[in-house]
LUMVEX-837346 format. One record per residue (C-alpha): residue in three letters; x, y, z. Coordinates in steps of 0.05 Angstrom, whole numbers, padded with zeros to 5 digits, always signed. Layout:
LUMVEX-837346
alaXYZ
...
end
This chain:
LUMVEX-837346
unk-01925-00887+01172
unk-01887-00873+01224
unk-01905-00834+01299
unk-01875-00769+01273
unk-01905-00773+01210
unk-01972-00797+01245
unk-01969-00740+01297
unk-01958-00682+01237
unk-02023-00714+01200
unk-02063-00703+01261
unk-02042-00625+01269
unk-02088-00566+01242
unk-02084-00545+01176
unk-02020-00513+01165
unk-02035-00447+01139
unk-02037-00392+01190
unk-02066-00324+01190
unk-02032-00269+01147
unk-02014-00337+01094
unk-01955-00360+01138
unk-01948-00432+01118
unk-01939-00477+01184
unk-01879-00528+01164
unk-01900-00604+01193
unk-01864-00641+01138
unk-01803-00627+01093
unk-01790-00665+01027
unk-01707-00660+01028
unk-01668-00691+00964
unk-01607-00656+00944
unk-01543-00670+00901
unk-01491-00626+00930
unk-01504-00634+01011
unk-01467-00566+01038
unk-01498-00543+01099
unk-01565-00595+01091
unk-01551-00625+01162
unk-01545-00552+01196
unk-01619-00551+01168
unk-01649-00610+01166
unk-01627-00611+01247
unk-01662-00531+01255
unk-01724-00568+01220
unk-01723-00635+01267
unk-01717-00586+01333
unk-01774-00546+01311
unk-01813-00613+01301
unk-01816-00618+01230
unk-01810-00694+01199
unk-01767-00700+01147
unk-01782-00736+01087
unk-01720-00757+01046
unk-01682-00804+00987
unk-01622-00845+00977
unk-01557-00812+00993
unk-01588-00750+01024
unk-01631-00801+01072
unk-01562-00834+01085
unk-01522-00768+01099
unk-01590-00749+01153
unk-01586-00819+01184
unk-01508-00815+01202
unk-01516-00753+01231
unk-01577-00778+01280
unk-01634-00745+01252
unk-01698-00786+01242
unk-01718-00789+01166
unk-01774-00819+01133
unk-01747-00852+01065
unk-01791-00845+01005
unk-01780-00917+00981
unk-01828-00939+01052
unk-01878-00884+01023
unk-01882-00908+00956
unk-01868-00974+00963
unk-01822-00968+00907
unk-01742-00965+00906
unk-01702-00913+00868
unk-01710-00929+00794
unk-01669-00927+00728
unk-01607-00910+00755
unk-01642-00863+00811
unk-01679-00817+00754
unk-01746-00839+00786
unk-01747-00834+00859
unk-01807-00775+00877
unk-01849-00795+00814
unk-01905-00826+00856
unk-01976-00793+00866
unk-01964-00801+00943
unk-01905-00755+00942
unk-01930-00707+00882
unk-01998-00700+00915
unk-01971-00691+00982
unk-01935-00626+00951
unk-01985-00600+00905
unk-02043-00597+00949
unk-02079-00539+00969
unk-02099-00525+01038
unk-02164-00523+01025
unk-02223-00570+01055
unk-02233-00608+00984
unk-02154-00630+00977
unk-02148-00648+01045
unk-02207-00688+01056
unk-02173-00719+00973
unk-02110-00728+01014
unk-02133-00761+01086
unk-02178-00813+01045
unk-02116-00836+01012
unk-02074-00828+01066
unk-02027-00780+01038
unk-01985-00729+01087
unk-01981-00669+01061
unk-01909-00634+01047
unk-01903-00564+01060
unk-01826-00558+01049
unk-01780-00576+00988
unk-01711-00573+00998
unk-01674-00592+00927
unk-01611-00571+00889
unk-01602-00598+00817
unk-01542-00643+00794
unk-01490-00597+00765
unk-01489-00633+00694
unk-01457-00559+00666
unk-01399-00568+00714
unk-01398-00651+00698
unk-01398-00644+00623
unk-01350-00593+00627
unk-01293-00647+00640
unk-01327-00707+00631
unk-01302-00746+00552
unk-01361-00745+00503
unk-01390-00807+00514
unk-01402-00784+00587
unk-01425-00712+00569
unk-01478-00747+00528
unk-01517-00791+00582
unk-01509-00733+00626
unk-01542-00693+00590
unk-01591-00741+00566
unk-01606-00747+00644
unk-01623-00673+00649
unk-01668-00677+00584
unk-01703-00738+00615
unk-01727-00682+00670
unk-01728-00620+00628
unk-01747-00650+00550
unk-01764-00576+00527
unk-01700-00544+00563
unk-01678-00509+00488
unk-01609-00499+00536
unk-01607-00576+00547
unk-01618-00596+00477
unk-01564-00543+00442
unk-01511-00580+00496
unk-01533-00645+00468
unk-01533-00616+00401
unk-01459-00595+00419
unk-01442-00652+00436
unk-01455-00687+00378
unk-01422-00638+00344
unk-01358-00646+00379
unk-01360-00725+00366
unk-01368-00710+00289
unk-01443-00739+00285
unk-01460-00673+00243
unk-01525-00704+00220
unk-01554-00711+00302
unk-01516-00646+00312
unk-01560-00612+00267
unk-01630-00640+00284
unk-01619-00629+00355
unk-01582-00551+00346
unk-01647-00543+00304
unk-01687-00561+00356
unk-01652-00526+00397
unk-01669-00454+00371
unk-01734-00468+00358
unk-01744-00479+00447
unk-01696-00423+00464
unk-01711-00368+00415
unk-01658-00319+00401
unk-01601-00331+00429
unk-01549-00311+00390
unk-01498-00380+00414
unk-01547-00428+00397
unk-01561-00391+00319
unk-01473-00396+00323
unk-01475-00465+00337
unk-01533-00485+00289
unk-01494-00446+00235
unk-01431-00485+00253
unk-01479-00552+00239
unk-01505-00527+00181
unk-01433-00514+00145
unk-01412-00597+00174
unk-01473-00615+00135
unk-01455-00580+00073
unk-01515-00523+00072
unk-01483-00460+00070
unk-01538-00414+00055
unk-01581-00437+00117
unk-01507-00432+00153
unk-01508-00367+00129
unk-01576-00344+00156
unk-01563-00375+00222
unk-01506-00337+00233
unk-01532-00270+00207
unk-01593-00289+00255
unk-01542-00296+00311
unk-01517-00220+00297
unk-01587-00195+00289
unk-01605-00217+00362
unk-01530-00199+00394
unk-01485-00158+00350
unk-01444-00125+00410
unk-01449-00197+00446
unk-01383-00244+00459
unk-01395-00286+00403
unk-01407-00231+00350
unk-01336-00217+00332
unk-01323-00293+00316
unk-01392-00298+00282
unk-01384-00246+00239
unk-01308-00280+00212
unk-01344-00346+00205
unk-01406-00296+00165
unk-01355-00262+00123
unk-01315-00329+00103
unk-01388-00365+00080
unk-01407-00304+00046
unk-01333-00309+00004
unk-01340-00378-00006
unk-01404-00373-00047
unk-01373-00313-00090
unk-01317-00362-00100
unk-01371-00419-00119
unk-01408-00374-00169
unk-01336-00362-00202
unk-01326-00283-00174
unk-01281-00259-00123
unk-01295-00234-00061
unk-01282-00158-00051
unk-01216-00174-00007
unk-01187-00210-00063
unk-01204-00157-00121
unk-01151-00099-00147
end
């Protein structure tokens, strides 16, 4: 622990009449670092001590403001490829405790500072997988599910994915699971129908895609779904041996 970090953990509790919070200590971890050393400096002069991680830490440090790294909290580095940095009880508790008597008396026998500021953006894997080849797309997004597993968003992009590189069987269990975390949205029942037709099942293709129009039918997709709708619906006329109404005199 450090003198900053020593003199915030001897201040009063930090929650001031009227439920203004008093800010000693800020947790700050951030991908895209636009305007973070405009702020983290505002926070230093007001005498806040700034907790921080790997780049971020780096980016405070060449700009002269003290930071506390969370690797000399933890006593653990960065982790699988930095996807564990925070996950440590002596960074989680230090956020999640309540100002009450009870948690702080939990927090000074452990000798955990509390945080009363989080400063965080998210890694833009949308923007990422947006040029990135397949392969790349896929750990991305893997990285974001590792955070978020029951993100249904997260899981259809995966499920895309797959798609894209022709594994129709993986398409189709993760699309699946897909709708049944984000429920109706009419994109993910397009893409699940598109999954279902790959894997040769045109009457659940079918139903997707009709589900799709029942949730959106004035929606962006809905003139496309309704082509790829009308073409399945031919087909199996065609498969029984009729002919679809366009095709009859």
């Amino acid at each position: 622990m450090n003198e900053a970090d020593a003199s915030l953990k001897s201040k009063a509790p930090g929650t001031r009449p009227g439920g203004v919070v008093r800010i000693r200590r800020a947790l700050i971890s951030v991908w895209d670092k636009a305007g973070i050393i405009d702020l983290a400096a505002a926070l230093h002069q007001m005498g806040v001590g700034i907790l921080s991680t790997g780049g971020t830490a780096q980016a405070l440090r060449e700009a002269e403001i003290p930071v506390t790294t969370v690797e000399s909290i933890t006593g653990y580095p960065a982790i699988l490829d930095g996807r564990v940095k925070t996950l440590h009880p002596a960074i989680f508790a230090a956020i999640l405790g309540k100002d009450d008597a009870a948690h702080r008396a939990q927090l000074d026998e452990m000798g955990i500072t509390p945080v009363d500021l989080v400063v965080v953006n998210l890694y833009p894997f949308e923007s990422r997988t947006l040029d990135a080849p397949l392969t790349e797309a896929v750990e991305l997004i893997q990285k974001a599910l590792a955070i978020e597993p029951e993100n249904g968003y997260f899981v259809d992009s995966l499920g895309w994915a797959y798609y894209q590189q022709g594994n129709y069987p993986e398409a189709l269990r993760e699309l699946q699971r897909a709708v049944n975390l984000a429920k109706d949205d009419p994109v993910l029942y397009d893409h699940l129908g598109d999954a279902y037709t790959k894997n040769g099942m045109a009457a659940e293709a079918i139903a997707a895609w009709e589900r799709s129009l029942q949730v959106d039918p004035k929606g962006p997709t809905a003139e496309t779904v309704q082509q790829k709708l009308n073409e399945a619906r031919d087909n199996q006329v065609r498969a029984k041996g009729g002919a679809p109404k366009a095709e009859q005199k």
